[in-house]
N, CA, C and O atoms as a GROMACS GRO file, in nm:
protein
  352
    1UNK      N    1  -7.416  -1.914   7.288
    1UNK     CA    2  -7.390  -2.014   7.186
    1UNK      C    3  -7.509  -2.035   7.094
    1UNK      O    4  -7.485  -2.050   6.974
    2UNK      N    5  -7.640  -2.038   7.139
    2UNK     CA    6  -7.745  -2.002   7.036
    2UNK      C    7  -7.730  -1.918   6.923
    2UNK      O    8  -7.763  -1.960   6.812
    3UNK      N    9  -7.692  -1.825   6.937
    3UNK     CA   10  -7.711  -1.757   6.832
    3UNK      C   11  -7.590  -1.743   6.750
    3UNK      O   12  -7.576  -1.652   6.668
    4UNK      N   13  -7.474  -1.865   6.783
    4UNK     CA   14  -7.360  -1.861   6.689
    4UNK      C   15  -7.402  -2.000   6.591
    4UNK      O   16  -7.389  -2.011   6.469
    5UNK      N   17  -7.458  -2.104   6.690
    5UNK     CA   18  -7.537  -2.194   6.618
    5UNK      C   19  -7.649  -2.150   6.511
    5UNK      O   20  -7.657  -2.194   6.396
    6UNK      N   21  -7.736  -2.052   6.576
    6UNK     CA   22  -7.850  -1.991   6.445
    6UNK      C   23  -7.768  -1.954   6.309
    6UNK      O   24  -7.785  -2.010   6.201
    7UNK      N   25  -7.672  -1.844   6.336
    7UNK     CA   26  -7.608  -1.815   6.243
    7UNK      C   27  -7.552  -1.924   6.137
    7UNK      O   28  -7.561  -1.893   6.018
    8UNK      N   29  -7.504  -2.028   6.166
    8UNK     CA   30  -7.410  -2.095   6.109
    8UNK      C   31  -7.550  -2.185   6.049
    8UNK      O   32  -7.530  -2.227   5.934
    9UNK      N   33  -7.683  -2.221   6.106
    9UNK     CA   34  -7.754  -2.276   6.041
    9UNK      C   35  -7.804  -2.217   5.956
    9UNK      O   36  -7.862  -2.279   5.866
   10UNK      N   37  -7.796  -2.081   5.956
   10UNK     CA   38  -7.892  -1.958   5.820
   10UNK      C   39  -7.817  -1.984   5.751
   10UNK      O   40  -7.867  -2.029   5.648
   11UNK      N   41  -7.670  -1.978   5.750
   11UNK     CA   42  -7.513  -1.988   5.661
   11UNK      C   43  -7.569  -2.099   5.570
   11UNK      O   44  -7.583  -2.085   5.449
   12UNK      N   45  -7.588  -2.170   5.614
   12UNK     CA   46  -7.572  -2.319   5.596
   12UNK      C   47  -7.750  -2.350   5.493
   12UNK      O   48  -7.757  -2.433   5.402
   13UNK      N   49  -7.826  -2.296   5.522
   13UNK     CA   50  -7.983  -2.310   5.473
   13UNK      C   51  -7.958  -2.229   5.308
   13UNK      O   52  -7.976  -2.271   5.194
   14UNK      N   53  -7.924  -2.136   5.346
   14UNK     CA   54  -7.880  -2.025   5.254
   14UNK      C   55  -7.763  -2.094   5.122
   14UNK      O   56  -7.795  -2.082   5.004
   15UNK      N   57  -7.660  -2.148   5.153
   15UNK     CA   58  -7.566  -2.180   5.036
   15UNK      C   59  -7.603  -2.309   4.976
   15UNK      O   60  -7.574  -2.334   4.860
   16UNK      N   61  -7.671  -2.395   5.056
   16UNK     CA   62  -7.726  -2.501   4.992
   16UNK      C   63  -7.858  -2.477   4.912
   16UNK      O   64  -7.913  -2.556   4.836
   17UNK      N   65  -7.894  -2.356   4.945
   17UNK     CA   66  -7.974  -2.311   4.837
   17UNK      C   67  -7.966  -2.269   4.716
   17UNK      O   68  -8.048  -2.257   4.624
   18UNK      N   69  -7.821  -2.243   4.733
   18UNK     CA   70  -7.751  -2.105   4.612
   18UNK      C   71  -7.670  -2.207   4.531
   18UNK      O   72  -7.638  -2.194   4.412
   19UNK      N   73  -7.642  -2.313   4.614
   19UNK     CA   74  -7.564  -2.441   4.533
   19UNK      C   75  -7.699  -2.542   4.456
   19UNK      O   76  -7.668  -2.631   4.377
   20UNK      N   77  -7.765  -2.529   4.471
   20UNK     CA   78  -7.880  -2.601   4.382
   20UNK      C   79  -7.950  -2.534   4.266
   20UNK      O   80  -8.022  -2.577   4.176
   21UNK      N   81  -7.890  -2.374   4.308
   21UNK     CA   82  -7.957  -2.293   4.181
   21UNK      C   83  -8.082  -2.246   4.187
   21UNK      O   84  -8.135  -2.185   4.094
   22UNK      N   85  -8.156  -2.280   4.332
   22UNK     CA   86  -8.303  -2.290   4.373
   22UNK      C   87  -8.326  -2.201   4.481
   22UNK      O   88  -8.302  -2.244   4.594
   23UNK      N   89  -8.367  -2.089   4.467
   23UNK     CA   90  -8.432  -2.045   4.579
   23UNK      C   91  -8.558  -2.032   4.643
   23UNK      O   92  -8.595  -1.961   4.737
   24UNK      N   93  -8.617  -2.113   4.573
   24UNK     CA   94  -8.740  -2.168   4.639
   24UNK      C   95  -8.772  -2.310   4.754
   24UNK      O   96  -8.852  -2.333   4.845
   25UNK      N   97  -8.630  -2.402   4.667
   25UNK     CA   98  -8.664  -2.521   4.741
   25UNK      C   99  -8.704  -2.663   4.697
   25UNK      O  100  -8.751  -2.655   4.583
   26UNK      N  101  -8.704  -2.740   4.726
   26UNK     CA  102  -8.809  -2.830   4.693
   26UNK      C  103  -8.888  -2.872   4.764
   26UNK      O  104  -8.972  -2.955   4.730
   27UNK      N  105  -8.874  -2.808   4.913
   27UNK     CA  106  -8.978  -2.756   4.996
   27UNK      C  107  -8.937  -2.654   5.130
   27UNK      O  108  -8.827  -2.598   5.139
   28UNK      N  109  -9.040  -2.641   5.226
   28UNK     CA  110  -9.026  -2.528   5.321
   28UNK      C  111  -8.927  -2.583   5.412
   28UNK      O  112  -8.939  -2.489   5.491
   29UNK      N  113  -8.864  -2.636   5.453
   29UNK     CA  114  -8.778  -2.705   5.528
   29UNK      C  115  -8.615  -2.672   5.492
   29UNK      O  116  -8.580  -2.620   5.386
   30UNK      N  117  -8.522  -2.713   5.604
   30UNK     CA  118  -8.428  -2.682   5.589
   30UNK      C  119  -8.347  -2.785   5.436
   30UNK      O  120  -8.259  -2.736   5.365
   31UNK      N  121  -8.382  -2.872   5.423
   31UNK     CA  122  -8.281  -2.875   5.290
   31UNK      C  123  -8.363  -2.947   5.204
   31UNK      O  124  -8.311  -3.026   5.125
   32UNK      N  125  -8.537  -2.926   5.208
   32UNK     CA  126  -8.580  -2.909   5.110
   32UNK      C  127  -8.730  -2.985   5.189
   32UNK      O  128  -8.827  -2.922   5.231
   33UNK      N  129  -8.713  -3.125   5.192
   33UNK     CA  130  -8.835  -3.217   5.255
   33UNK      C  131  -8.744  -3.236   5.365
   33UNK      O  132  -8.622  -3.248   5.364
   34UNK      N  133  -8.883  -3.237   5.523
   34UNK     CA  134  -8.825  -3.251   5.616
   34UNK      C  135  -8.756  -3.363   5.662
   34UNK      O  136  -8.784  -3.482   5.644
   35UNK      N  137  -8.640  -3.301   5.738
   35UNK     CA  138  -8.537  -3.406   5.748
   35UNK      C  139  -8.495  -3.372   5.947
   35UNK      O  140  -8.548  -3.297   6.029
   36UNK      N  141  -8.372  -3.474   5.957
   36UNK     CA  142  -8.352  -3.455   6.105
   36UNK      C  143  -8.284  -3.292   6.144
   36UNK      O  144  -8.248  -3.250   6.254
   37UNK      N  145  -8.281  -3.217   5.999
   37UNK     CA  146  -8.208  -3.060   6.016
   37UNK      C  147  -8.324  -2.961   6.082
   37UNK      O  148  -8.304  -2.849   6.129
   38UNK      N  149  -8.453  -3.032   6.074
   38UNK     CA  150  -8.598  -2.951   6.095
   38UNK      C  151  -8.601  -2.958   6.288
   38UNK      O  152  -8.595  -2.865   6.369
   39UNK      N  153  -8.616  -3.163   6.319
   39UNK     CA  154  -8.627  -3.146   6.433
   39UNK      C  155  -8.536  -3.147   6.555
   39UNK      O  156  -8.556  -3.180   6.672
   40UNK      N  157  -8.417  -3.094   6.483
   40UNK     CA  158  -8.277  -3.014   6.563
   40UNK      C  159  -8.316  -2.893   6.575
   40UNK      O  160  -8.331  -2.840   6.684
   41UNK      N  161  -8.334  -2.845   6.481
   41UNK     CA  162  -8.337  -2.686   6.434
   41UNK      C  163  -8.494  -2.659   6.502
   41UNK      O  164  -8.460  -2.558   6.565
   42UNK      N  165  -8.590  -2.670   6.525
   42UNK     CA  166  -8.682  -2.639   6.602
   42UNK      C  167  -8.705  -2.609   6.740
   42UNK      O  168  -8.764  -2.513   6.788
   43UNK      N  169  -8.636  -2.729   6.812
   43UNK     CA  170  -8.601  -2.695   6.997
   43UNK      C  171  -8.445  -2.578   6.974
   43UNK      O  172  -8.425  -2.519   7.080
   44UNK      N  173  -8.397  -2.560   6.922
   44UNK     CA  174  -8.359  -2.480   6.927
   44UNK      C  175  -8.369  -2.326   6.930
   44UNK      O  176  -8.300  -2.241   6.987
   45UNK      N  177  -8.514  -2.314   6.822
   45UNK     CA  178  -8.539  -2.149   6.864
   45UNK      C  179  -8.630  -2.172   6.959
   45UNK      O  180  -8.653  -2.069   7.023
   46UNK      N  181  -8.691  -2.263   6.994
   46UNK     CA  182  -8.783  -2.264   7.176
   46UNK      C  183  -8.676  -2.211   7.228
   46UNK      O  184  -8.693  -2.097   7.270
   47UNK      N  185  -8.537  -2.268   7.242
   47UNK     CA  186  -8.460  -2.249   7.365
   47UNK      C  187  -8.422  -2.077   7.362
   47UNK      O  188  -8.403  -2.005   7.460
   48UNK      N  189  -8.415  -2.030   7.190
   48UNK     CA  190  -8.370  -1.895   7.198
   48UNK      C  191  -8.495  -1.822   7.220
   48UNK      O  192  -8.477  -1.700   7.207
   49UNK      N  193  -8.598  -1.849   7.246
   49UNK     CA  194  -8.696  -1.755   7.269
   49UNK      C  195  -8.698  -1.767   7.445
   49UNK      O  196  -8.702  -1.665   7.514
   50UNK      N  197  -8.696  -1.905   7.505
   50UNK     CA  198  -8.694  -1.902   7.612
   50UNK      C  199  -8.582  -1.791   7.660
   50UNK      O  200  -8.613  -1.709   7.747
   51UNK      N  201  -8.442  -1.791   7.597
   51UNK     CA  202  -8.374  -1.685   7.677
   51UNK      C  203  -8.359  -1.567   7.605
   51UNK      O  204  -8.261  -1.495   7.626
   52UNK      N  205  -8.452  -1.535   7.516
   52UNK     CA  206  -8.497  -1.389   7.430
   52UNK      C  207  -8.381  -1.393   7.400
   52UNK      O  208  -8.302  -1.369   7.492
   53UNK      N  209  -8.330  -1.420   7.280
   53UNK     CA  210  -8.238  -1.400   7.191
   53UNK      C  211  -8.291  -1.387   7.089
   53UNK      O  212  -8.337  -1.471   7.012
   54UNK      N  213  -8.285  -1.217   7.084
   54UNK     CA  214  -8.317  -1.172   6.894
   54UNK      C  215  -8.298  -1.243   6.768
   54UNK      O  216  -8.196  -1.230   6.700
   55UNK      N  217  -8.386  -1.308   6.740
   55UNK     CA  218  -8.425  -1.402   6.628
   55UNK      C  219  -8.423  -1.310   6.470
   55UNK      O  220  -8.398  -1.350   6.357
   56UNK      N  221  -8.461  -1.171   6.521
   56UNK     CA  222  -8.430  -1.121   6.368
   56UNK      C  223  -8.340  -1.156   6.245
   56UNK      O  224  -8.383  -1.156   6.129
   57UNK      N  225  -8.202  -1.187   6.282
   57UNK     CA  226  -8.121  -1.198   6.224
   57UNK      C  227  -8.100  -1.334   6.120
   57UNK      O  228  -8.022  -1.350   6.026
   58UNK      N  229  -8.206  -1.425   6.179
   58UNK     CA  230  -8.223  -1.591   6.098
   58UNK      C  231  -8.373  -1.574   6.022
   58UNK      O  232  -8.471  -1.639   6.057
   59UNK      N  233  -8.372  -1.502   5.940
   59UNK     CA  234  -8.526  -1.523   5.913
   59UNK      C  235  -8.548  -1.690   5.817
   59UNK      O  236  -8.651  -1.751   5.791
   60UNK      N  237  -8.413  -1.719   5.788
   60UNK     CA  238  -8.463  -1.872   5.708
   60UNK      C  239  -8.475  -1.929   5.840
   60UNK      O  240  -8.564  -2.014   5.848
   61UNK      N  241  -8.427  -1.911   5.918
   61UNK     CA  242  -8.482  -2.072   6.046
   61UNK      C  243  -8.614  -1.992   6.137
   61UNK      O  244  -8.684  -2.046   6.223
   62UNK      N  245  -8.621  -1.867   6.095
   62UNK     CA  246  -8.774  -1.856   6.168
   62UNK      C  247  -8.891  -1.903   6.006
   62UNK      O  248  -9.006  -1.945   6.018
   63UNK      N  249  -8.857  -1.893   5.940
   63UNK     CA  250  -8.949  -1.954   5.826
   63UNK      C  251  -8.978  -2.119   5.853
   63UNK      O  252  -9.081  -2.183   5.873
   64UNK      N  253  -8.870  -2.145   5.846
   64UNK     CA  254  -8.804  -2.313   5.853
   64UNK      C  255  -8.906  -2.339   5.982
   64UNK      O  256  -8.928  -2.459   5.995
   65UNK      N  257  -8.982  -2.248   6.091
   65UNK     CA  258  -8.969  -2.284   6.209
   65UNK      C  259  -9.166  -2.321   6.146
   65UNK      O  260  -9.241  -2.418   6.137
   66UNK      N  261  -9.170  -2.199   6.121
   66UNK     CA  262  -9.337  -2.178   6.142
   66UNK      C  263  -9.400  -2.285   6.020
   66UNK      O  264  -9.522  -2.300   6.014
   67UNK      N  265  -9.293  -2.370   5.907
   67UNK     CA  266  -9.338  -2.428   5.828
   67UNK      C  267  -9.329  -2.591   5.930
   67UNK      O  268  -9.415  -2.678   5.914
   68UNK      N  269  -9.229  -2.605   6.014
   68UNK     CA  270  -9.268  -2.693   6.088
   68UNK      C  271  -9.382  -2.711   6.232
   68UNK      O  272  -9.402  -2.811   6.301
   69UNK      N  273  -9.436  -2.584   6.241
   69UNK     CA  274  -9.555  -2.569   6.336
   69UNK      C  275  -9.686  -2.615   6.238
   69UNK      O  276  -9.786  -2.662   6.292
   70UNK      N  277  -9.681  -2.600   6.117
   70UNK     CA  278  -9.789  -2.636   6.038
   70UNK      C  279  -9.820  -2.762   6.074
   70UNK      O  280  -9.938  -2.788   6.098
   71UNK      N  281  -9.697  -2.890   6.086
   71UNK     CA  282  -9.753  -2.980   6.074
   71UNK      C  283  -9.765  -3.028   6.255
   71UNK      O  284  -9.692  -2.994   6.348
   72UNK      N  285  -9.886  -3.119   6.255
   72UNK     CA  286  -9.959  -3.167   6.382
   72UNK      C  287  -9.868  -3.235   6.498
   72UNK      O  288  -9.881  -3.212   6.619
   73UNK      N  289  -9.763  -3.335   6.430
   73UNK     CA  290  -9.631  -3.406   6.489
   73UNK      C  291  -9.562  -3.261   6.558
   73UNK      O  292  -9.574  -3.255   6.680
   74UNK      N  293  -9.493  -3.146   6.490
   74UNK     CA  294  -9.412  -3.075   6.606
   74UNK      C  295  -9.525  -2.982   6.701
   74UNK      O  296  -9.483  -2.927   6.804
   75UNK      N  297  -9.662  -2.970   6.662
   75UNK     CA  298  -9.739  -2.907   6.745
   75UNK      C  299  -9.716  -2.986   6.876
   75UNK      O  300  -9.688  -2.926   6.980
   76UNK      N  301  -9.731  -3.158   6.867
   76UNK     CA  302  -9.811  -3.220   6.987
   76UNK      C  303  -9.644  -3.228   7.033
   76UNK      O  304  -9.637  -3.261   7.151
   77UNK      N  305  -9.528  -3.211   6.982
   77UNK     CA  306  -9.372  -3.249   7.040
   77UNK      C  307  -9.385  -3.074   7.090
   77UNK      O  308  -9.294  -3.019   7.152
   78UNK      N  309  -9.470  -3.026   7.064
   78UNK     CA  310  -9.344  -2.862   7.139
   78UNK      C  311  -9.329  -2.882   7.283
   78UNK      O  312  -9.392  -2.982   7.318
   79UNK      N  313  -9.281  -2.834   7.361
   79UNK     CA  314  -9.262  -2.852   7.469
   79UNK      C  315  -9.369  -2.763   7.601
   79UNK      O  316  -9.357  -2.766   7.724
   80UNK      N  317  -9.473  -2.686   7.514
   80UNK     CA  318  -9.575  -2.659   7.601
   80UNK      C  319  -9.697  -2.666   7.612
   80UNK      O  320  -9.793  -2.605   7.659
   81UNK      N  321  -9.654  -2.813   7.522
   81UNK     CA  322  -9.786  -2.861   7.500
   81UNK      C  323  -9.743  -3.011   7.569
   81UNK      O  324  -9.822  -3.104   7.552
   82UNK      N  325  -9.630  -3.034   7.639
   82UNK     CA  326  -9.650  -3.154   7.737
   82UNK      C  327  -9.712  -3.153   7.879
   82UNK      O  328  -9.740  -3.048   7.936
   83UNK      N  329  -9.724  -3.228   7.911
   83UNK     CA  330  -9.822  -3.228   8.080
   83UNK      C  331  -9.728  -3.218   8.208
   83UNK      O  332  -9.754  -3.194   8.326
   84UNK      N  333  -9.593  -3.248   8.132
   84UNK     CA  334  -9.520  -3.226   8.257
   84UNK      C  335  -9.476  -3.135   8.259
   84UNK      O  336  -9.380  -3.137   8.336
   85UNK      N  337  -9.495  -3.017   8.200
   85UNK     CA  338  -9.422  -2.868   8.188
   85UNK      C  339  -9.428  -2.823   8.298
   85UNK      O  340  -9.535  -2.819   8.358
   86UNK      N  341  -9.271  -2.763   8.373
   86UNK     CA  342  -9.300  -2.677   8.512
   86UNK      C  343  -9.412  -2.524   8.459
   86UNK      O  344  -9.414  -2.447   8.363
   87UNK      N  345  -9.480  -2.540   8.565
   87UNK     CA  346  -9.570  -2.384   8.591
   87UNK      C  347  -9.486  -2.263   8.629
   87UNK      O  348  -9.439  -2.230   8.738
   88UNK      N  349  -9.479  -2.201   8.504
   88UNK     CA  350  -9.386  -2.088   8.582
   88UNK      C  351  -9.445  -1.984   8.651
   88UNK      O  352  -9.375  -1.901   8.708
   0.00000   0.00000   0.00000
């Protein structure tokens, strides 16, 4: 189901782009300045990397991803950077 969800979010990043006439943005984020589409869309490719699901295919939500690692808030929220993380 990850990667029917990725899909439908590239779908989705992509026409709201093409419907504004903008393919740049009005910023790096999913629909322009970050919104709650960023910190949905973020634990989500953790979870697809956790079960190696080829990410090639979304390159707007791996963009979308690494423009939200920039900022300090999803660094200190990722999930392996909490203290209670099991040791695998």
């Amino acid at each position: 189901y990850i990667a029917d969800g990725l899909a439908t979010i590239e779908l989705l990043v992509k026409e709201w782009s093409l419907e504004r006439h903008d393919t740049t943005r009005e910023g790096p984020f999913c629909v322009g300045p970050l919104s709650l589409a960023d910190v949905f869309l973020v634990p989500q490719l953790y979870n697809a990397d956790r079960f190696e699901v080829d990410l090639t295919a979304y390159p707007e939500c791996l963009r979308i991803r690494s423009a939200c690692e920039e900022l300090e808030a999803f660094r200190k929220a990722a999930p392996d950077n909490q203290l209670d993380k099991p040791i695998e």
